[in-house]
ZAMARGU-4260 file (C-alpha; in steps of 0.2 Angstrom, whole numbers, plus 5000, padded with zeros to 4 digits):
<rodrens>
0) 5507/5646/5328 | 5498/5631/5317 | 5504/5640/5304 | 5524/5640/5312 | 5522/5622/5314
5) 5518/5618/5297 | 5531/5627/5290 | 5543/5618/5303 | 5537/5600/5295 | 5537/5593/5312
10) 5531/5574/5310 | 5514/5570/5318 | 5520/5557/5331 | 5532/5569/5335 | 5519/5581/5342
15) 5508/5569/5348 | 5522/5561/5357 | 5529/5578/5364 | 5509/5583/5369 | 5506/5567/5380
20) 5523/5567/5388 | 5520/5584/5394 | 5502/5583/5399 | 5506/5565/5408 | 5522/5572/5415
25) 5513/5588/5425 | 5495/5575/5428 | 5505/5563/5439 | 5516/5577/5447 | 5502/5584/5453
30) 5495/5564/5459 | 5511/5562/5467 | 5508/5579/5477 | 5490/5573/5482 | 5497/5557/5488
35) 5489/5546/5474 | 5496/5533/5461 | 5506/5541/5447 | 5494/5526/5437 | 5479/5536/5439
40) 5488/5554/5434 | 5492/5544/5416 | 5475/5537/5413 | 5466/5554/5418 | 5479/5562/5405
45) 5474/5551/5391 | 5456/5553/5395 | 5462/5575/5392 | 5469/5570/5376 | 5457/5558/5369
50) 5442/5560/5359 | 5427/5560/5369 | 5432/5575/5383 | 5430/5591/5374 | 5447/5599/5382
55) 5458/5609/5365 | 5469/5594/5366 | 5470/5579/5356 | 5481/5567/5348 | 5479/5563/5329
60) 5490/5550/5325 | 5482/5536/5336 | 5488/5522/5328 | 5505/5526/5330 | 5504/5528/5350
65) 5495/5514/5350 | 5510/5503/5344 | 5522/5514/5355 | 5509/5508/5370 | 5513/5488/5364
70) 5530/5493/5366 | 5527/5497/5382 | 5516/5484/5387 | 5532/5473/5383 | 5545/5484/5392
75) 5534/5481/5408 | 5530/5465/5406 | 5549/5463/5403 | 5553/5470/5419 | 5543/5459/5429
80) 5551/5444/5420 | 5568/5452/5425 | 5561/5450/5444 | 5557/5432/5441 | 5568/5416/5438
85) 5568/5397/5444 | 5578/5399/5458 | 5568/5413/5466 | 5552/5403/5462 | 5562/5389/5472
90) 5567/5400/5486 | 5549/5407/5489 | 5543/5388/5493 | 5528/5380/5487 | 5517/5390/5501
95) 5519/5407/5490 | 5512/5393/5474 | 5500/5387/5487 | 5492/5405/5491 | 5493/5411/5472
100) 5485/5393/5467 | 5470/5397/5481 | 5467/5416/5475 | 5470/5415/5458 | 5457/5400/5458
105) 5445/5407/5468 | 5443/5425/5460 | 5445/5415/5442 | 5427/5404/5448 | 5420/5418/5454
110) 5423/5430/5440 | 5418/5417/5426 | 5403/5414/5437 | 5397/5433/5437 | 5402/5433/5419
115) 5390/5421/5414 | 5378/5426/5424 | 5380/5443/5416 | 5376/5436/5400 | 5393/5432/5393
120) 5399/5416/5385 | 5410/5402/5393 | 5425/5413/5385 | 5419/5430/5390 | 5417/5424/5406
125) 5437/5417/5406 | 5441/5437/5402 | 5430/5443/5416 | 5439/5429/5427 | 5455/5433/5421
130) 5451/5452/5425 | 5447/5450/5440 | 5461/5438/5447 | 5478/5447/5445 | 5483/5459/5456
135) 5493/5474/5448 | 5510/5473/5451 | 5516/5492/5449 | 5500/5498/5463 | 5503/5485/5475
140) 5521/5487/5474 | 5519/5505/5478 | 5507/5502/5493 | 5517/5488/5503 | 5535/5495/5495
145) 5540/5510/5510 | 5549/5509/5525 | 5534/5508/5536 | 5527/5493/5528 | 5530/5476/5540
150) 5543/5465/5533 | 5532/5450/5534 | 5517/5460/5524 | 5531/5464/5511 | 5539/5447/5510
155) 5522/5439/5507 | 5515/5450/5495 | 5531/5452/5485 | 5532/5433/5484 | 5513/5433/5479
160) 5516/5447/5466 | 5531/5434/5456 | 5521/5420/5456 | 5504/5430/5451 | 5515/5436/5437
165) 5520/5420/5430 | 5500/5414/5433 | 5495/5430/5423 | 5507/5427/5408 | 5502/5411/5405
170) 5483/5415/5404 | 5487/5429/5393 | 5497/5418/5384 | 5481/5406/5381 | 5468/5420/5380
175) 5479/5427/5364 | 5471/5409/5357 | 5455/5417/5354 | 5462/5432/5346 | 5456/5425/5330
180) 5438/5429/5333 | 5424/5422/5343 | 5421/5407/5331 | 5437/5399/5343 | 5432/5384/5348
185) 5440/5372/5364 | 5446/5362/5350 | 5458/5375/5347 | 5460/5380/5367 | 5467/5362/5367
190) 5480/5364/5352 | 5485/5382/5358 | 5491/5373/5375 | 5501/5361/5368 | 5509/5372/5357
195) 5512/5384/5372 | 5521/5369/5380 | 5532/5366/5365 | 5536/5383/5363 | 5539/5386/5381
200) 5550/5371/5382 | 5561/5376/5367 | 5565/5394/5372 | 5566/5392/5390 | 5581/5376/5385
205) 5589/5388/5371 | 5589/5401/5382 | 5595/5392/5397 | 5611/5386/5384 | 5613/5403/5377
210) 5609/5418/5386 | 5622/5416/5401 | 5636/5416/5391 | 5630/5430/5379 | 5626/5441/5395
215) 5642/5438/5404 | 5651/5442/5388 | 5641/5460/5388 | 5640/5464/5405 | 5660/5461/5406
220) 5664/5475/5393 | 5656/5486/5406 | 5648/5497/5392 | 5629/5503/5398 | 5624/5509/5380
225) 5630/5491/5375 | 5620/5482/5389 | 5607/5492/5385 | 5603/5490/5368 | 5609/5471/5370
230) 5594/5468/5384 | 5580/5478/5373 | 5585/5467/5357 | 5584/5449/5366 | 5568/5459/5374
235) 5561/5462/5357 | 5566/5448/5346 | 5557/5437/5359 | 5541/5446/5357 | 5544/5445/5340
240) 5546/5427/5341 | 5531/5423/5353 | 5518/5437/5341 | 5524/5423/5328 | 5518/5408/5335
245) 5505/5414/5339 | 5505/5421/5357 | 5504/5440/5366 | 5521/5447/5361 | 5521/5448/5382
250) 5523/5431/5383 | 5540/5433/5375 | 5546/5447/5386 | 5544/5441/5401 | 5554/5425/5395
255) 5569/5435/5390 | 5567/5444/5408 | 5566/5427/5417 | 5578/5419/5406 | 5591/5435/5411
260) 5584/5433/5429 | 5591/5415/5427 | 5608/5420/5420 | 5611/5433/5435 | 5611/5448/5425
265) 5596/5456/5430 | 5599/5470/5442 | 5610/5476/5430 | 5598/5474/5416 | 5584/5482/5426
270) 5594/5498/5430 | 5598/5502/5413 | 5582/5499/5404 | 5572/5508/5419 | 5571/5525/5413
275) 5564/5519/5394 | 5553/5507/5403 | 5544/5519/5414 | 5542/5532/5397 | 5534/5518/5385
280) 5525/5513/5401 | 5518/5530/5405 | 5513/5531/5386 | 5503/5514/5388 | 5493/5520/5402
285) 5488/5536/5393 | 5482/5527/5378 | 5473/5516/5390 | 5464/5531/5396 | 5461/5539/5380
290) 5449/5524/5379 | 5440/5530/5392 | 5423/5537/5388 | 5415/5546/5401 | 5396/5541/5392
295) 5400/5525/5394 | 5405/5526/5411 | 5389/5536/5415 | 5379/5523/5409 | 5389/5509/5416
300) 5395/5514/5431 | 5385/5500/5440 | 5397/5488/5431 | 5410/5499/5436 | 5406/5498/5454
305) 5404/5479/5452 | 5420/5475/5445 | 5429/5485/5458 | 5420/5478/5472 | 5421/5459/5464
310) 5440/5463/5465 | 5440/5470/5482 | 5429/5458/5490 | 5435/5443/5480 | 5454/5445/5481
315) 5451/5450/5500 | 5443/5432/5502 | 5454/5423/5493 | 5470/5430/5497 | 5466/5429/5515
320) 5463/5411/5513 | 5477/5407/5503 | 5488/5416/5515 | 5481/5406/5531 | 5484/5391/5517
325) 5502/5395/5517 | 5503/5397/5535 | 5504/5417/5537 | 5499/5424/5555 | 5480/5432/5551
330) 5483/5450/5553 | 5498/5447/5540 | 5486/5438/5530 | 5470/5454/5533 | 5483/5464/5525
335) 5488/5455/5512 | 5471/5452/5508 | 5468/5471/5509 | 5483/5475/5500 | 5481/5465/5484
340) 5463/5473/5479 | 5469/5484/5464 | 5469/5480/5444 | 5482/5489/5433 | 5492/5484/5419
345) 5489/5468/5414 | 5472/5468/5417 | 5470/5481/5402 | 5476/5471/5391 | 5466/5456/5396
350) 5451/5469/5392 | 5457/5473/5377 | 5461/5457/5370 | 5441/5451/5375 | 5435/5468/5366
355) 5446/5466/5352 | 5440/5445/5349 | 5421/5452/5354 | 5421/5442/5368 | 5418/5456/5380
360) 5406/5472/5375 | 5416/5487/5371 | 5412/5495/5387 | 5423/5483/5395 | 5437/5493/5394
365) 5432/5510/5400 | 5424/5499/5415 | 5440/5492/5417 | 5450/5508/5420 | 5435/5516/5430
370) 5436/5500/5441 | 5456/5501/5443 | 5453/5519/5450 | 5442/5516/5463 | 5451/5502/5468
375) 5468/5512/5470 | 5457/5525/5478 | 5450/5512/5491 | 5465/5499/5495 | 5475/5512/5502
380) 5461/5518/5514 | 5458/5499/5520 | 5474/5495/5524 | 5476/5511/5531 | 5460/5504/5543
385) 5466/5485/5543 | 5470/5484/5563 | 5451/5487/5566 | 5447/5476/5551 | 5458/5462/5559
390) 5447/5467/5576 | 5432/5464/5569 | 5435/5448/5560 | 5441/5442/5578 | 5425/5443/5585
395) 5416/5431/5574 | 5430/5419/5576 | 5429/5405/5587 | 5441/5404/5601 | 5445/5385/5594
400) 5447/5391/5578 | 5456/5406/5584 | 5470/5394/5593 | 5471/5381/5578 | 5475/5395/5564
405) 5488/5401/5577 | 5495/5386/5579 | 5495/5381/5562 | 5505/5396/5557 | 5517/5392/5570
410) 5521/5374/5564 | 5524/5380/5547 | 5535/5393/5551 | 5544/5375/5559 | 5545/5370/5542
415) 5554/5386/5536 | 5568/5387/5548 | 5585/5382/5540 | 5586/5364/5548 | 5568/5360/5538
420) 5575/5364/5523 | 5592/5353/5523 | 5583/5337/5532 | 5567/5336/5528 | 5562/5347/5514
425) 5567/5339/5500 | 5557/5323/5506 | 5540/5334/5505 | 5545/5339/5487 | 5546/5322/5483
430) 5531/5320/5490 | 5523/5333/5482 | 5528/5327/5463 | 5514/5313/5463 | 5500/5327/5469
435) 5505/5340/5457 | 5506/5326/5441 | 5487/5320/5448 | 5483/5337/5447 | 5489/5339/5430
440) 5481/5324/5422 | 5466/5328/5429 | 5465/5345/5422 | 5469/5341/5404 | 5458/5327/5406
445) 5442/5339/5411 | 5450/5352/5397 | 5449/5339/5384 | 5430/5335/5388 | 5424/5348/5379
450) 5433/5344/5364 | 5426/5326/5366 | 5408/5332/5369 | 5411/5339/5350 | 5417/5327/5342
455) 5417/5311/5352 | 5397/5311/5354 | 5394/5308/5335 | 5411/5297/5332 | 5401/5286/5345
460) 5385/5283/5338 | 5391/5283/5321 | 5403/5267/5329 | 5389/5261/5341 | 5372/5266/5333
465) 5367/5274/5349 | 5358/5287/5349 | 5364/5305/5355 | 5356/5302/5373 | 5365/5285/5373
470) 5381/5291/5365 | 5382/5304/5379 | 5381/5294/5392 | 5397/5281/5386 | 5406/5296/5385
475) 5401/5302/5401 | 5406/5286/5410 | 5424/5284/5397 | 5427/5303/5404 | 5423/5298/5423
480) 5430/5282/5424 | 5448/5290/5422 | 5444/5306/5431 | 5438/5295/5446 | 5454/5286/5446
485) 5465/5301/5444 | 5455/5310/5459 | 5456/5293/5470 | 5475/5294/5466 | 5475/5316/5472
490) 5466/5313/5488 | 5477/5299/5491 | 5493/5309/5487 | 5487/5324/5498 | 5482/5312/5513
495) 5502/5305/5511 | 5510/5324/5509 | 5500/5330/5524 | 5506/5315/5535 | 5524/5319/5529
500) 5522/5335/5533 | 5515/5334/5551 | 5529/5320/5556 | 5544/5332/5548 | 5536/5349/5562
505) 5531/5337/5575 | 5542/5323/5577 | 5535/5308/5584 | 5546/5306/5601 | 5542/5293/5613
510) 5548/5294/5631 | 5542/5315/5633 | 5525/5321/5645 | 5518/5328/5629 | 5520/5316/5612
515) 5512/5331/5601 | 5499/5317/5596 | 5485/5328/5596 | 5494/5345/5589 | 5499/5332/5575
520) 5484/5323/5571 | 5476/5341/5570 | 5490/5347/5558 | 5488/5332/5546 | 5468/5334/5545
525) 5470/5353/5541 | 5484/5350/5529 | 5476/5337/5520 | 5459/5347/5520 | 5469/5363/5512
530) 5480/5351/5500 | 5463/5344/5493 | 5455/5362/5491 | 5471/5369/5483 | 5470/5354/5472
535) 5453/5354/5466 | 5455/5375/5463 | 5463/5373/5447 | 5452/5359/5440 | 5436/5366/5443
540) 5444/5382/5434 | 5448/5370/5420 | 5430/5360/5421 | 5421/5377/5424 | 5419/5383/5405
545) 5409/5369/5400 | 5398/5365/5414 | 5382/5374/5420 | 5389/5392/5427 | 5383/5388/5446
550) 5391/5371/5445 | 5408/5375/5449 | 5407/5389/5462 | 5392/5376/5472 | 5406/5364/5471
555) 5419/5377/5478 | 5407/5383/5490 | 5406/5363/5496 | 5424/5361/5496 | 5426/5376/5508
560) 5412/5369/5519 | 5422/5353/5520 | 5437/5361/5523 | 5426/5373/5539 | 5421/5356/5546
565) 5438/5347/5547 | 5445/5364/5553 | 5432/5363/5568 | 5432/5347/5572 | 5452/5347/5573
570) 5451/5362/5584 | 5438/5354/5595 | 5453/5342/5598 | 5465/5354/5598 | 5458/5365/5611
575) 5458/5353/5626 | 5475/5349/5623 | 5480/5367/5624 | 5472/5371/5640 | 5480/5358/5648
580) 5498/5365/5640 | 5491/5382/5648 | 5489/5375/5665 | 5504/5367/5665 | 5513/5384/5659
585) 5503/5394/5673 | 5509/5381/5685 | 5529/5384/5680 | 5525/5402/5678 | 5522/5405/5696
590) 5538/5395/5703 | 5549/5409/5700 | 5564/5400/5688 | 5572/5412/5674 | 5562/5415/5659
595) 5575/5406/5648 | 5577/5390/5659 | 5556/5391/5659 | 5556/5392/5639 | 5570/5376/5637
600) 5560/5365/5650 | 5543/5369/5643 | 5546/5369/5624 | 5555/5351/5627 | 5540/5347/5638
605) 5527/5352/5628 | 5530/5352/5608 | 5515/5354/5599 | 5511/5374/5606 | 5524/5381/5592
610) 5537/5395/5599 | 5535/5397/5618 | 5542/5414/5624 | 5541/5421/5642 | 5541/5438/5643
615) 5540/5451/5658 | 5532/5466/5657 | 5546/5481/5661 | 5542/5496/5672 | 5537/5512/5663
620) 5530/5500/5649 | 5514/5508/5640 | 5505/5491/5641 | 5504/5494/5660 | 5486/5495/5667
625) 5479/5491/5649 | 5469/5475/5641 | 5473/5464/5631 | 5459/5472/5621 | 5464/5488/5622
630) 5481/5483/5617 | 5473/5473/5602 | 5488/5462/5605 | 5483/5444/5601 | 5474/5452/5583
635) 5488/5463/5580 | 5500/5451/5582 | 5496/5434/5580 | 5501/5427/5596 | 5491/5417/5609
640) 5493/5424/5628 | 5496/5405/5636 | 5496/5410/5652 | 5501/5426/5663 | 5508/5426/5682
645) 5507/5437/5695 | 5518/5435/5710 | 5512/5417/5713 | 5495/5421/5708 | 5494/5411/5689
650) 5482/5410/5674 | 5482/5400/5659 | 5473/5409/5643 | 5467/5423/5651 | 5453/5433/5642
655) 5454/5449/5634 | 5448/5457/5648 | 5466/5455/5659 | 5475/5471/5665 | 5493/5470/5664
660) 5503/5478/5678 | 5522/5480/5680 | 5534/5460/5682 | 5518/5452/5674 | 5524/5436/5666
665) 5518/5431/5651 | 5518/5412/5640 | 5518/5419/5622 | 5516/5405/5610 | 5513/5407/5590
670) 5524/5409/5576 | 5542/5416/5578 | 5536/5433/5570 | 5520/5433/5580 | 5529/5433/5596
675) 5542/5441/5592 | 5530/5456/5588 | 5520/5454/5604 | 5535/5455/5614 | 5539/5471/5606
680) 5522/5478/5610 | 5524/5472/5631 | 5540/5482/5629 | 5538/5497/5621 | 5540/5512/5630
685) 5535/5531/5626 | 5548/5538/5634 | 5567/5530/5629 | 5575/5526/5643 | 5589/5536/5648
690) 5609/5529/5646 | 5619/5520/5659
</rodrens>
């Protein structure tokens, strides 16, 4: 047969091709039949055909799938930019840039931290960071993409996954700054930037101009071998273009994606370039495993395990916070948080671009796909589990705390509803410019210290004839004198945005039983508390690479402390003011009026409570002669029982220890979503009830 082969003069590549599409192709079929990611099938069939398992099967023109791999590396990234544009961004809100802002910086600190504290440089610590902080789009998409999957869990998470995306690109696009070897200084960090913003400016402007023309013109011949080869071209001449100034050629896909995203050609785009997207694709992940040595990972699988559980653990922290941040109900949130702990594609090239510069030891990468299996082997599990997850978290929170972060999901999803948006929206984004330019400053301010430790400290004695103790300090106090202002001027921005924000939810109405004084002073102390955290993320991600390693994660750890204390003493606040709201509920509850009059008087009476629904408890319901406990119902759900009523027997907040019988009456309040899954809960019954 070798012999046959010869003689035939089939090309190399062609073989090599033709092996790894036909040992990837019956790997993931049989992953698919075990139930696990077709990722994982790929990787374990380029570790088959790579060098270090002794299996009779291996690829000799490496080099050459290795380029076919970048090609798919851009595909990919190409597609992800195809589900991105300016207007979705706009329609996702500033809470998805809120929570991405939140997770991303807190598993960036955390990462680098670790990094350091491993031994690795500033910049080796940025690619452990960076590792570690984004989510893989093509896992998570999977996990949350069926049927069965909540809409709320699949609306958040899809919405994280964009703006993650657009996070992740631009960090690649600046780590690809250091590919010119570990002698990279901040210096040329600092250029690399701004020449990212010219070159971002100047394609995103020329694209804008030319692309929707262009693309209407092709998509109207209503050719798919002409729209086809029309999307790869702008796809691959934008690579090209970013690769030559300087940047990850994936940089430049996913602006010809967005920039077609932005045009309104993408679904049509993204259903003719699927099926050699998904074939370069699967080639990239089985070069990725053929980089998997299973010595390496033997003598490394603590790391292993500790960047799995640094992804698990950190991503489940930080996702969960950003998620309350943006106002998501808290079992939305546990599973998002549970959701989001996997590593994929993007994260491989983020490992090899710190092997490649010798930023990150070479076992990096075979740590990073070992890592990225156990995470996909684990996430399913837990979110499988995230019911009891969300029980268990509710026992260590605080009833106070417990009603406040109910409430506070409930106002925002206020801020949401259609009328928001047209009256009072656009006054919060107003609001919000000054914040985010603050933020801005300050960064590049913090980003350009490190530069001026270099070579401002000998300019300055050199001028002054100070010595370098001396010149140290006027450069500290020229850095910090700016910096103070700039942060003066953020918390004051982020003090206003958060009093705009409580008086757009609760109105201040004078003349009603309850003003919603309380409710709103509690709002603006926990938005401006999360406003100030969100803001201070990225510039301790900035300031972080050049300070001592602990520096940045103490001040994080203070922030979040700060935050814990506000939260509490608002919710101190709160709490009175909502058991008075319940007694006055129980007290309506047990007149016997219909539950929608009940739900107009009370909502008018008593604003700051968010969405008040009364709901009865049918005959035949399987809630009857359960807890509240058993049901799980107020951590399943999100929703607070106000009250219940029994006849003319009446309780407001009952524990989780009530029994629900039959023509119970219950005072749901919460989000819209919350309560509107609690009422299907109290309804649902085993049996379907048979027609009229």
């Amino acid at each position: 047969m070798p012999t046959l082969l010869a003689a035939l003069e089939i090309p190399q590549l062609l073989r090599d091709l033709a092996l790894v599409l036909a040992v990837a192709g019956v790997v993931s079929v049989v992953f698919q039949r075990l139930g696990q990611p077709v990722v994982l099938g790929y990787l374990l069939a380029g570790a088959l055909l790579g060098p270090y398992i002794p299996v009779p099967l291996y690829v000799r023109d490496e080099a050459s799938l290795r380029e076919l791999s970048e090609l798919g590396v851009t595909l990919v990234v190409f597609g992800i930019g195809l589900e991105f544009s300016l207007s979705r961004l706009r329609g996702l809100g500033a809470g998805a840039v809120l929570l991405v802002v939140v997770e991303m910086g807190v598993q960036l600190l955390l990462g680098s931290a670790i990094g350091r504290a491993m031994g690795l440089d500033p910049r080796g610590g940025l690619f452990l960071g960076t590792l570690v902080a984004v989510s893989s789009t093509m896992l998570v998409q999977r996990l949350v993409g069926h049927a069965g999957v909540d809409g709320r869990l699949r609306a958040l998470v899809l919405g994280l996954l964009v703006v993650e995306d657009l996070g992740a690109i631009l960090l690649l696009a600046l780590l690809s700054a250091f590919g010119s070897g570990a002698e990279a200084g901040w210096d040329e960090l600092g250029a690399t930037s701004l020449r990212l913003l010219v070159f971002l400016a100047s394609v995103i402007a020329l694209g804008v101009w030319l692309v929707p023309p262009a693309a209407k013109a092709v998509l109207q011949l209503g050719r798919r071998e002409t729209t086809t080869m029309a999307a790869l071209g702008w796809c691959l001449v934008l690579a090209l273009v970013a690769s030559s100034a300087g940047f990850s050629p994936a940089l430049g896909a996913f602006l010809a994606g967005s920039i077609l995203a932005q045009a309104g050609a993408s679904h049509e785009v993204e259903a003719r370039i699927e099926g050699v997207r998904d074939l370069f694709a699967g080639v990239f992940f089985v070069t990725v495993g053929m980089l998997v040595d299973p010595d390496q990972l033997q003598a490394h699988w603590g790391l292993v395990l500790g960047l799995a559980a640094l992804v698990l653990v950190g991503k489940f922290v930080g996702v969960f916070l950003g998620s309350l941040v943006a106002g998501a109900d808290r079992p939305v949130a546990v599973r998002a948080a549970l959701a989001c702990g996997q590593i994929g594609e993007l994260n491989f090239v983020v490992a090899g671009l710190g092997v490649a510069g010798g930023f990150l030891p070479e076992y990096y990468s075979s740590a990073a796909v070992g890592a990225c299996a156990v995470c996909a082997f684990v996430a399913p599990l837990a979110l499988q589990r995230a019911d009891r997850i969300a029980l268990v978290l509710d026992r260590f929170v605080p009833q106070r705390l417990d009603i406040l972060t109910k409430l506070y999901a409930s106002w925002l999803a206020e801020l949401r509803g259609p009328v928001a948006r047209g009256q009072r929206y656009a006054v919060l984004q107003a609001a919000l410019s000054p914040l985010v330019v603050s933020i801005a400053l300050l960064s590049m301010l913090l980003g350009a210290a490190g530069f001026l430790w270099d070579h401002g400290t000998p300019w300055i004695a050199r001028a002054t004839g100070l010595g370098p103790t001396g010149s140290a300090v006027v450069l500290l106090l020229l850095v910090a004198l700016p910096a103070g202002s700039l942060a003066w001027r953020m918390e004051r921005h982020a003090r206003g945005v958060a009093g705009l924000l409580a008086d757009a939810i609760l109105p201040r109405v004078v003349g009603r039983m309850d003003a919603a004084a309380t409710p709103r002073r509690a709002l603006a102390a926990m938005a401006h508390a999360l406003l100030l955290l969100a803001s201070a993320l990225p510039v301790l991600v900035v300031s972080a690479h050049f300070l001592p390693a602990l520096a940045s994660p103490l001040v994080l750890f203070l922030l979040l402390l700060v935050v814990t204390l506000v939260a509490w003493r608002a919710a101190t606040q709160l709490v009175s003011h909502v058991r008075a709201s319940a007694a006055v509920i129980a007290e309506a509850l047990g007149l016997g009026l219909p539950a929608d009059e009940l739900e107009r008087q009370l909502q008018v009476l008593l604003p700051g409570i968010g969405k008040l629904v009364v709901v009865r408890v049918p005959a035949g319901a399987d809630c009857i002669g359960r807890s509240f406990a058993e049901l799980q119902l107020q951590s399943a759900t999100g929703a607070e029982v106000l009250a219940v009523a029994r006849g003319r027997t009446t309780q407001a907040l009952p524990g989780e220890e009530h029994v629900l019988a039959a023509d119970d009456l219950l005072a749901l309040g919460g989000s819209p979503d919350a309560v509107q899954g609690a009422t299907r809960l109290l309804h649902s019954t085993s049996t379907p009830s048979m027609p009229k």
